[in-house]
C-alpha positions in Angstrom: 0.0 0.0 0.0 1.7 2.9 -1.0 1.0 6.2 1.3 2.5 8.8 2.6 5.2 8.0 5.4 4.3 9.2 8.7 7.4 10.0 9.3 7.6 12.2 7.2 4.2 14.0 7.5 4.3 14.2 11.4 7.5 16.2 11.4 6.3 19.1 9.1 4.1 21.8 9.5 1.5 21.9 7.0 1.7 25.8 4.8 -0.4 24.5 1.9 -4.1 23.3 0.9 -2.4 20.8 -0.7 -0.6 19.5 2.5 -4.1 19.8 4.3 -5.7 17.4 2.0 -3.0 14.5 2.4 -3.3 14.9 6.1 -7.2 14.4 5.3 -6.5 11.5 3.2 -3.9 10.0 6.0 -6.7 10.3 8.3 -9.2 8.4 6.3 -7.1 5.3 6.0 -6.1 5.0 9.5 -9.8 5.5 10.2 -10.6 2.6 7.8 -7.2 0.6 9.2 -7.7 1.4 13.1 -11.4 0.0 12.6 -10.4 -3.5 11.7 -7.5 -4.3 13.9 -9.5 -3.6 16.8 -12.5 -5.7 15.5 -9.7 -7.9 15.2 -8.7 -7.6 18.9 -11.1 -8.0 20.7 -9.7 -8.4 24.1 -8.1 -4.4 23.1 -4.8 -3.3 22.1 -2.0 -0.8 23.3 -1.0 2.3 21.7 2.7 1.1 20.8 0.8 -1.7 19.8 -1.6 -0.1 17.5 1.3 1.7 15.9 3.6 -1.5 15.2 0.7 -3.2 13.3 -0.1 -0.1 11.5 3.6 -0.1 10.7 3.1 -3.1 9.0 1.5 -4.7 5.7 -1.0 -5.0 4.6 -1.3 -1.2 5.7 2.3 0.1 5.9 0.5 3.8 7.4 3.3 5.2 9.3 7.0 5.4 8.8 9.4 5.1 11.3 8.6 6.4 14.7 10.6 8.0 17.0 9.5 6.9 20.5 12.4 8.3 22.6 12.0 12.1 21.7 8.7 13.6 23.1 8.6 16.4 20.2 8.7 12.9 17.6 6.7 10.7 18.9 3.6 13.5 19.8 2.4 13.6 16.3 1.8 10.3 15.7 0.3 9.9 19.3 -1.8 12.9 18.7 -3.3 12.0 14.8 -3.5 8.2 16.4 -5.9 9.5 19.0 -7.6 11.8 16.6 -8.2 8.9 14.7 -10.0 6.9 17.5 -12.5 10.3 18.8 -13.4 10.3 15.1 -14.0 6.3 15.0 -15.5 6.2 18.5 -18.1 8.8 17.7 -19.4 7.2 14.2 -19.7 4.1 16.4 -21.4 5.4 19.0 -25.2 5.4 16.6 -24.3 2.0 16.6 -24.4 0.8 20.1 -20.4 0.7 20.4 -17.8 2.3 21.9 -14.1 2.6 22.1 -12.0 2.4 25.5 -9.6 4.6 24.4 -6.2 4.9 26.5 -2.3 4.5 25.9 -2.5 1.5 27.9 -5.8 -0.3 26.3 -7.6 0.8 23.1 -10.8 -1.6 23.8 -13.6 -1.6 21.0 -17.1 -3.0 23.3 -20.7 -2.4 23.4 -21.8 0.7 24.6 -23.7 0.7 27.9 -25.2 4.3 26.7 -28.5 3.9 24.9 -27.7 5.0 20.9 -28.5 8.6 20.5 -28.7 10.0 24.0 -25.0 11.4 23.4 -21.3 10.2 23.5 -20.3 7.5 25.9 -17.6 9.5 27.5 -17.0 11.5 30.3 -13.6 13.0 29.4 -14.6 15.8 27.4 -11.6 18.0 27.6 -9.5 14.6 25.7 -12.2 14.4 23.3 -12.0 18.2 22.1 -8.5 18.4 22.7 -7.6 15.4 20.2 -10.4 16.7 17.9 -8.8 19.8 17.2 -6.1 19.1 14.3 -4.6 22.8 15.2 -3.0 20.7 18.2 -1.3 18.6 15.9 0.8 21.5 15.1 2.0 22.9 18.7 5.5 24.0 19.1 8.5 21.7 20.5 8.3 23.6 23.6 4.4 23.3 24.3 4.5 19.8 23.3 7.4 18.4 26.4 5.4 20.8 28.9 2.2 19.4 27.8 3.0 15.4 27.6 5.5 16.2 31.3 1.8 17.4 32.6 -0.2 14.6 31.3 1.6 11.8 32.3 2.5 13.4 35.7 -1.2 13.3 36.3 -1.5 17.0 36.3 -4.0 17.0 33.5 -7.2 17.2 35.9 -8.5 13.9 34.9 -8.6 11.0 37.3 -7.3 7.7 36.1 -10.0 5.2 35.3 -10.5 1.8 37.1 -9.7 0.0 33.8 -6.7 2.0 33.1 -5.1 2.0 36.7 -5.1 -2.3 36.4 -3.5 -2.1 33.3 -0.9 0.1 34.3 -0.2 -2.2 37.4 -0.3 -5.4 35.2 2.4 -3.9 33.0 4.6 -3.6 35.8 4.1 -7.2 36.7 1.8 -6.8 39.2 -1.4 -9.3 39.7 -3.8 -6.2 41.2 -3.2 -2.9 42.3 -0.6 -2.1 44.4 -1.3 -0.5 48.2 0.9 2.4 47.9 3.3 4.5 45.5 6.1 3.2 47.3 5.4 -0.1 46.1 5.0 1.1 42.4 8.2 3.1 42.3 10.3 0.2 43.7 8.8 -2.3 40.6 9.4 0.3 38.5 12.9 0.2 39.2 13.4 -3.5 38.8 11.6 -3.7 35.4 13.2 -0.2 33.8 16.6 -2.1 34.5 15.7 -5.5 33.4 14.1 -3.6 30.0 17.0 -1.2 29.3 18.2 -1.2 25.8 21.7 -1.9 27.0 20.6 -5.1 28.5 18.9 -6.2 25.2 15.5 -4.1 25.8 13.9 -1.9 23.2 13.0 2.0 23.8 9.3 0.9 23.0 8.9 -1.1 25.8 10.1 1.4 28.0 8.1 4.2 26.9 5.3 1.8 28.1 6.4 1.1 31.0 6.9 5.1 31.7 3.2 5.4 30.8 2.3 2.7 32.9 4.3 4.5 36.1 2.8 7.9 35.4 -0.5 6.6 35.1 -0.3 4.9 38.7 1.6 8.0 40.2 -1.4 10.3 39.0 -3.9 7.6 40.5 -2.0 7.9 43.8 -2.5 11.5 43.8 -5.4 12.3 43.1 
């Protein structure tokens, strides 16, 4: 499939029409792309997940991603999760929803009755991500805002589903009693996982989203 690499379009600022429409068209197939790997994964999928298979044929949507530089790695993350408050509200009509999270991107059955509104309480993600202007924030804005977000400074409480996920990620079998506990298994993992002991950066990204997500659900 030949489109236009990722890479390449996630590092540059679009000054044309013309560069306006192929983000458009990007956006279409990763909408049409996103939808069947989750109905192929049921049981959900994580966002470095999502982003290896969408490296991949048959689809071959995103270049080469650069997961250990914030300033990189934001433009993917951000026109990933635009992709899946698009998807998530056409589905809603439907009777489905999407659990949509670093750590899990779930596709289920809506417990909201179709047409009573979106099922989703996190408003300020949804119209954030909708937003393509913040797919074009400056290097600056972008560290301060993924520093606050993962810190848990964002204003938005971890949910149930998320905080287990985080805790199995770090190897625990529930949630841990205290942050104490979290920081030490962070530790152990980050140094069995480093790169220089074999280890790949993606898997430590993850493992830094799973610690910030526990640290903001111990503070709030």
């Amino acid at each position: 499939m030949n489109q236009p690499d990722m890479a390449k379009t996630a590092t540059q600022t679009p000054d044309s029409g013309a560069e306006d429409d192929r983000l458009n068209v990007q956006i279409h197939h990763l909408l049409v792309a996103t939808e069947h790997i989750l109905r192929q994964n049921p049981a959900g999928i994580n966002e470095l997940g999502l982003i290896k298979t969408l490296q991949k044929a048959p689809w071959e949507l995103l270049g080469t991603v650069n997961f250990a530089e914030p300033d990189k790695l934001y433009p993917v993350h951000f026109l990933l999760f635009h992709v899946l408050y698009r998807l998530r509200d056409q589905l809603a009509s439907g009777g489905e929803t999407l659990t949509i999270s670093p750590l899990v991107i779930r596709l289920h059955r809506s417990r909201v009755v179709a047409g009573t509104g979106l099922p989703d309480q996190r408003d300020e993600l949804r119209h954030f991500y909708l937003d393509l202007s913040g797919y074009r924030m400056p290097e600056e804005s972008i560290n301060r805002m993924m520093e606050d977000f993962w810190a848990g400074r964002s204003g938005l409480r971890p949910e149930p589903g998320e905080i287990r996920e985080a805790a199995a990620t770090l190897g625990f079998d529930g949630v841990p009693a205290g942050f104490d506990e979290v920081k030490q298994r962070f530790r152990r993992v980050v140094m069995r996982a480093h790169p220089d002991r074999g280890g790949e950066t993606e898997t430590i990204q993850h493992l830094n989203q799973a610690f910030a997500m526990l640290k903001a659900h111990f503070r709030t």
